[in-house]
KEKEZA-795070 format. One record per residue (C-alpha): residue number from 1; y, x, z. Coordinates in steps of 0.001 Angstrom, whole numbers, plus 500000, padded with zeros to 6 digits. Layout:
N
pos	c2	c1	c3
NUM	Y	X	Z
...
end
This chain:
461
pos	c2	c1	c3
1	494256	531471	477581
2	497315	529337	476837
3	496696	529534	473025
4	493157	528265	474372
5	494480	525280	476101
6	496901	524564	473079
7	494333	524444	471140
8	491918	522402	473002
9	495072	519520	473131
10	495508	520123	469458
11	492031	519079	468980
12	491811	516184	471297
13	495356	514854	469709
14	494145	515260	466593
15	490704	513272	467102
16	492319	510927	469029
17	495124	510144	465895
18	492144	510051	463607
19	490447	507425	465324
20	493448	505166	466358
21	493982	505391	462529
22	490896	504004	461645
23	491045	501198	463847
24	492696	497652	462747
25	494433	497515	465737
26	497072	500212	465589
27	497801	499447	461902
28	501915	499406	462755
29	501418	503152	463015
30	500716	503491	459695
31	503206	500515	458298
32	500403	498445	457602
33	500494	494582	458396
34	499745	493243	461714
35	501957	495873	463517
36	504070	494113	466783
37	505766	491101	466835
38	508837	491725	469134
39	507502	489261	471446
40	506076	489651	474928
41	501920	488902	474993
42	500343	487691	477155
43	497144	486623	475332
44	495932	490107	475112
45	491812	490094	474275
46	490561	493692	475701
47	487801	495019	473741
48	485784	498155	474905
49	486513	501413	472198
50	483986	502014	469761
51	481832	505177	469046
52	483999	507227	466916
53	483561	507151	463019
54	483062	509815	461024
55	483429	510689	457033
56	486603	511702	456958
57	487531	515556	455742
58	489094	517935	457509
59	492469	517701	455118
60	492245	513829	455701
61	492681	514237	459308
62	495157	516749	459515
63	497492	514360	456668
64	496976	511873	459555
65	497967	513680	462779
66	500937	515036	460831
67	501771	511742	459680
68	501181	509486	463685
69	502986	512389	465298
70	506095	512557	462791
71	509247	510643	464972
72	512831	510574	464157
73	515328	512186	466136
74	516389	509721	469508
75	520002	508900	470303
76	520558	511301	473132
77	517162	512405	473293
78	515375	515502	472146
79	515420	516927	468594
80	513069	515496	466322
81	509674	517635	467310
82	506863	518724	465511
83	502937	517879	465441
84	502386	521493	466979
85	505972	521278	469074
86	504545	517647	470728
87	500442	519852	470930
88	502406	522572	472735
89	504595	520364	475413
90	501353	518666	476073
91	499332	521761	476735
92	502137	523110	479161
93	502420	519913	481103
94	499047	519868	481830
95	498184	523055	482191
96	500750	525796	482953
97	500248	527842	485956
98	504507	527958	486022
99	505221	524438	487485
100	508934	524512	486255
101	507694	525429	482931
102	505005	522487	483339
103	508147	519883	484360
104	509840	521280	481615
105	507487	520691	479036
106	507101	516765	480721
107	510781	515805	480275
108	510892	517337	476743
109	507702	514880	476152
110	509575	511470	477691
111	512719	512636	476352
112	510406	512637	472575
113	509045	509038	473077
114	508690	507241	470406
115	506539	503851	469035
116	504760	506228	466762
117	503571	508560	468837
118	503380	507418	472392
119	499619	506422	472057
120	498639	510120	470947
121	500846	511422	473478
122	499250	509494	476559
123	495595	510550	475503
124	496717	514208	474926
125	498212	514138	478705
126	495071	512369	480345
127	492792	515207	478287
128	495278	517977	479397
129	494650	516926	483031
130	498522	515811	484109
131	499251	514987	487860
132	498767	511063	488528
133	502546	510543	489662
134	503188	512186	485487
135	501122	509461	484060
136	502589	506823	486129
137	506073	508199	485207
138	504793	508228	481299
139	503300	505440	481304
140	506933	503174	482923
141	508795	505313	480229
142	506615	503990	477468
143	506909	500688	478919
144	510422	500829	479069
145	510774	502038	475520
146	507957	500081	473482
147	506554	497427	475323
148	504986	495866	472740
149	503487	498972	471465
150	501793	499339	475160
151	500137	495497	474793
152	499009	496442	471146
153	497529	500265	472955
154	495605	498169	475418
155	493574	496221	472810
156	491886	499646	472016
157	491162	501446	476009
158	488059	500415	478212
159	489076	497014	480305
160	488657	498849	483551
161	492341	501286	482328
162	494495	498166	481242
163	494835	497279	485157
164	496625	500601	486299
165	498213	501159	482758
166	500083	497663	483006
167	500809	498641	486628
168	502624	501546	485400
169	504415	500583	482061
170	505467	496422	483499
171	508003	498094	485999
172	509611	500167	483054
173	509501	497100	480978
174	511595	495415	483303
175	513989	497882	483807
176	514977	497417	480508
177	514269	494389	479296
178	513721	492030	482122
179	513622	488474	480505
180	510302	489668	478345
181	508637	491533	481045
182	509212	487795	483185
183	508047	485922	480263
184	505307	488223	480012
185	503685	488323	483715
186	504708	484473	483990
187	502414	484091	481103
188	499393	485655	482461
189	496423	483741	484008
190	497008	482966	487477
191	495305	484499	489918
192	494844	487788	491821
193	495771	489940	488789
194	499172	487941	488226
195	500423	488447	491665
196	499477	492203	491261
197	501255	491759	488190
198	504171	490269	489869
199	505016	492835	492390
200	504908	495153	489783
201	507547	493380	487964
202	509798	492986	491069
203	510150	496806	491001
204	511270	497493	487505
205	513336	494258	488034
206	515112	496329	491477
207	515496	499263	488802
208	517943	497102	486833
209	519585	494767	489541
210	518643	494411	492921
211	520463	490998	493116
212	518683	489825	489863
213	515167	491117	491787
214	516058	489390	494831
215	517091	485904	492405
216	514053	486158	490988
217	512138	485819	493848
218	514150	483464	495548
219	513717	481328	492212
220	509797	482082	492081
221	509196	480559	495433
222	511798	477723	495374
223	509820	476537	492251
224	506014	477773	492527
225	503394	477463	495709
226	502954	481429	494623
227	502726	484090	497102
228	505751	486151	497535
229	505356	488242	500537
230	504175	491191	498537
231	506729	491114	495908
232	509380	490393	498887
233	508236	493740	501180
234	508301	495740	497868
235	511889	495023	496774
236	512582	495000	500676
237	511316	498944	500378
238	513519	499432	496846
239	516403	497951	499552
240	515766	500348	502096
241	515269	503110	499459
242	518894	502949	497755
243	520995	501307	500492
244	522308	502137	504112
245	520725	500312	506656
246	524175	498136	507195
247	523578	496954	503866
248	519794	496309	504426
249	520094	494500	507076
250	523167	492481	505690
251	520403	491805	502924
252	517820	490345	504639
253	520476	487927	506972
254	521314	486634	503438
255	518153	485924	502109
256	518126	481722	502025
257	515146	481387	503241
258	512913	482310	506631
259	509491	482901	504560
260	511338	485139	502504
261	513476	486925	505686
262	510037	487032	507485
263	508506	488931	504081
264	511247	491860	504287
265	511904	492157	507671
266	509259	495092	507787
267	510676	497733	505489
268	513912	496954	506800
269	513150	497029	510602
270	511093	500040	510841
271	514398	502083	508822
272	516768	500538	511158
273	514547	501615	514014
274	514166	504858	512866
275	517944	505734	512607
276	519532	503637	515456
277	516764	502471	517922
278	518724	500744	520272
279	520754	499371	517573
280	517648	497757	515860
281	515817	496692	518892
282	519082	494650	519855
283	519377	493722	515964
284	515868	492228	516054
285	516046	489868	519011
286	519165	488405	518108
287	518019	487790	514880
288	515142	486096	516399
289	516691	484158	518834
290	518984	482960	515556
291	516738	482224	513560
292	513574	481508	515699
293	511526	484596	513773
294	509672	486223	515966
295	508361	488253	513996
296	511317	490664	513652
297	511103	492045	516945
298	507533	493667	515443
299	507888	496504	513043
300	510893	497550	515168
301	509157	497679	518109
302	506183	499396	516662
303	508439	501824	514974
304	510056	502914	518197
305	506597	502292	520625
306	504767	505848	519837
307	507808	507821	520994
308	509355	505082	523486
309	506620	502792	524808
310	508020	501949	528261
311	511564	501481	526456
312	509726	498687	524534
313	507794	497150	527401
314	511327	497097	528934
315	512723	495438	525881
316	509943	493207	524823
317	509132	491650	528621
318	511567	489146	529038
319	511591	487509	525786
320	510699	484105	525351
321	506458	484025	524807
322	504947	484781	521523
323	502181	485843	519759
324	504563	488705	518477
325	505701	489410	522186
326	502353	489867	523171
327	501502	491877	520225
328	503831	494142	521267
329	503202	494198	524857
330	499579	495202	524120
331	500783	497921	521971
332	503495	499635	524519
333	500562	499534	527366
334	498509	501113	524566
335	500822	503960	523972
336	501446	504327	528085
337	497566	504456	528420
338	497591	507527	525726
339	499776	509578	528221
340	498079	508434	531307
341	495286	506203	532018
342	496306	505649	535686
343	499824	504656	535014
344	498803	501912	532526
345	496681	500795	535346
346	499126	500676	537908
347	501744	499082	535084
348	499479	496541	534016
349	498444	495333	538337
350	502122	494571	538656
351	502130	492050	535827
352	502252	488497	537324
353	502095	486506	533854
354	499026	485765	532956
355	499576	485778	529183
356	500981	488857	529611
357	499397	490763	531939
358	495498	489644	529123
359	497619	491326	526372
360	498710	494397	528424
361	494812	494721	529766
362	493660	494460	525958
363	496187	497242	524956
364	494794	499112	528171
365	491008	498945	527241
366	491591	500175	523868
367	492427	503348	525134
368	489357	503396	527156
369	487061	502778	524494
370	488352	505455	522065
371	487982	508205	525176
372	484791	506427	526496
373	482988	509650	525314
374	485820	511584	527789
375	484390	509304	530448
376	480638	509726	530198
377	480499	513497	529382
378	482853	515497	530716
379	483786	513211	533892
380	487044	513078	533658
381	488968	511674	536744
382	490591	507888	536620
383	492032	506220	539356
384	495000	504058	540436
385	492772	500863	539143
386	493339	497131	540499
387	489490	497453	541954
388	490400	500773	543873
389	487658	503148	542428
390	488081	506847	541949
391	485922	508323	539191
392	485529	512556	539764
393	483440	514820	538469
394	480307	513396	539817
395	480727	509911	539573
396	482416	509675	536197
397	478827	510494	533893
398	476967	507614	532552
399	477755	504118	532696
400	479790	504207	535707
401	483246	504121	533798
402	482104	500976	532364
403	481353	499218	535363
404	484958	500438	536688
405	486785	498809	533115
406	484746	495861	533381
407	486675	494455	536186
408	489709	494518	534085
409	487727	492687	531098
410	486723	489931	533679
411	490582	489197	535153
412	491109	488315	531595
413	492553	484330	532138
414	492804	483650	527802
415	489267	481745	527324
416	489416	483366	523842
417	490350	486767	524494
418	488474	487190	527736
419	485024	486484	525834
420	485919	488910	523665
421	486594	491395	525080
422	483937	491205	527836
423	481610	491445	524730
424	482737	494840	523773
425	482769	496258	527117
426	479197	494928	527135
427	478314	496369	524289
428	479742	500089	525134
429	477763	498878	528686
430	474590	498010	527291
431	473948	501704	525735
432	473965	503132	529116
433	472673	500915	531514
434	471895	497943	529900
435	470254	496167	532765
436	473848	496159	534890
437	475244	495020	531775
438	473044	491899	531775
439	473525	491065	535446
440	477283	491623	534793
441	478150	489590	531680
442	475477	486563	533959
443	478642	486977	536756
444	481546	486569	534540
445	479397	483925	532977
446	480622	484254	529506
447	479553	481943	526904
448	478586	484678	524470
449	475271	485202	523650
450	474513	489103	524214
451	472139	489056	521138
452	475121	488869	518914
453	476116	492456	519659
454	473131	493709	517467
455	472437	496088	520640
456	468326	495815	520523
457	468834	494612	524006
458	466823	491267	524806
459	469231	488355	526354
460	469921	487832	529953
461	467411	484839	531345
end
């Protein structure tokens, strides 16, 4: 069976050498003209493969696989490897039921990387059904060691491959060369695909200097209107990754400016959270109490909420109001509710703040809606509401549980976030009893038209 699988590779390698050779586009494989130019692209025209040609003899073909997979022996790399050698790695990667014979065979290959034969090799790995995380490792290796030979490779693959293919080989590039893969990625159109682009870059960028990453996109936003949350959060994770969370943190408070502290406060919060909670969660507000970012106080928070919600309500009350405050109010109650319906109630009827207590109920009726099914089938009991009504056995069936949520949904005092939610408890209302959902929602007197909820139900008069 493995002499199978060797040979299938062989064949595949082979086909695919004998095409590439054919084509104009790969002529620096064979030394003709029009081979790479040493200079980053970013012009590239993708054009879809053509049906392969045929004519050539079997001794023809075999002269040219011999001749795309000859390499010279690397500086500190492997020795120089044969056509069958390169065939057999290939087939073993892909296809050996011995995993550490499999890795084996994969570092021999990236170890035997050269301009000549990386296109051969990539197509032999893809046919000899490599893991995902291999071609992505591949793929930055043969970025990292031939750029130009990659740009010049993606002339000749379907459009829809160049995407993840550039994904993989731009952060190798710019682990080793970083000015070209910049001039490179700065060079492509703007638009969706440079920004994808972009964070790509950042990474290979963290893989040579973290301080040249973070310069970069200090630089990028000082001088562009570009986004650079995305490329921030991902060298934020490289950060987190490599450094102690002293040194994170010490990273971000150095960061010149808030859009940028805001961008990698995320990666770096939720680490810090996760070693030292009460370290972070005192971290966070005085950080945003410095430097008026709110926003800090989130991912640790959420980080710490699943194991430690009342911890967090505790923490997160008295802060000064904002939207992040509130955020995080709404999730603690959430996380209460989880363990116990009734003591979320009871929590969120002592609440005296109005903002407050409307975030708290949303983060309560969450909870409610994703056990609704709990409610109407098997009755389970609920009490310890601000109306006073005990759902048993008996009483908890049907549409009854609504009607006991709803009064939280109408002490709602946000215009905005009372109307909606009142519509979704309507809507979970108006499957069951849809007639004491219309004489409800006419009470609270909501501006929402009932129609909108696609229900079937006609409007109130």
């Amino acid at each position: 069976m493995r002499e199978l699988a060797k040979h299938a590779v062989w064949v595949v390698i082979a086909a695919g050498a004998f095409y590439t050779g054919v084509q104009g586009g790969l002529g620096f494989i064979f030394g003709a003209p029009g081979g790479g130019t040493g200079k980053p692209r970013a012009d590239i025209r993708i054009s879809s493969l053509e049906s392969g040609r045929s004519g050539a003899g079997e001794a023809s073909l075999e002269k040219k696989f011999e001749r795309f997979l000859r390499e010279d022996p690397k500086e500190g790399g492997d020795k120089a490897l044969s056509a069958e050698e390169l065939a057999e790695l290939v087939a073993k990667a892909g296809k050996s039921l011995d995993p550490l014979e499999g890795r084996r065979s994969f570092d021999r290959i990236l170890a035997s990387i050269t301009r000549e034969n990386a296109p051969v090799l990539r197509e032999g790995l893809l046919e000899a059904g490599v893991s995902a995380e291999m071609m992505e490792i591949f793929d930055f290796a043969w970025g990292a060691e031939d750029p130009d030979g990659v740009l010049d490779y993606l002339q000749l693959v379907e459009e829809s491959q160049t995407e993840g293919l550039l994904a993989n080989a731009v952060p190798g590039w710019a682990s080793k060369e970083p000015q070209g893969a910049i001039h490179y990625v700065e060079g492509l159109s703007a638009g969706e695909f440079q920004d994808a682009m972009t964070g790509e870059l950042v990474k290979g960028l963290a893989v040579n200097d973290l301080d040249l990453a973070t310069s970069y996109i200090t630089e990028l936003q000082a001088r562009t209107d570009r986004e650079v949350r995305q490329p921030m959060e991902i060298l934020s994770n490289s950060v987190v990754q490599v450094s102690s969370v002293d040194e994170a943190v010490e990273w971000v408070e150095r960061l010149p400016a808030p859009e940028l502290q805001e961008a990698a406060l995320d990666p770096v919060g939720r680490q810090f959270a996760r070693e030292r909670p009460e370290d972070a969660m005192e971290w966070a507000e005085r950080f945003a109490r410095r430097n008026r970012i709110w926003r800090s106080i989130v991912p640790v928070g959420e980080e710490i909420v699943v194991r430690q919600p009342r911890r967090v309500y505790e923490w997160i009350a008295p802060l000064p109001p904002s939207a992040p405050r509130l955020e995080m109010v709404e999730g603690s109650v959430r996380e209460i509710a989880r363990d116990s319906i009734p003591k979320a109630e009871e929590m969120v009827a002592q609440i005296p703040d109005p903002p407050t207590r409307d975030a708290a109920i949303d983060g309560l009726l969450d909870v409610v809606f994703e056990r609704r099914e709990a409610f109407s089938v098997s009755g389970t009991s609920v009490s310890g509401s601000s109306s006073g009504v005990s759902m048993g056995a008996e009483s908890g069936r049907g549409a009854e549980w609504v009607s006991h949520y709803s009064n939280w949904a109408s002490e709602i005092q946000d215009p905005g976030r009372r109307e909606t939610t009142i519509i979704t408890v309507a809507d979970q209302w108006l499957e069951t009893d849809p007639g004491a959902a219309m004489s409800w929602l006419t009470e609270v007197e909501t501006s929402s038209n009932p129609r909108s909820l696609d229900s079937g139900y006609p409007a109130a008069p």
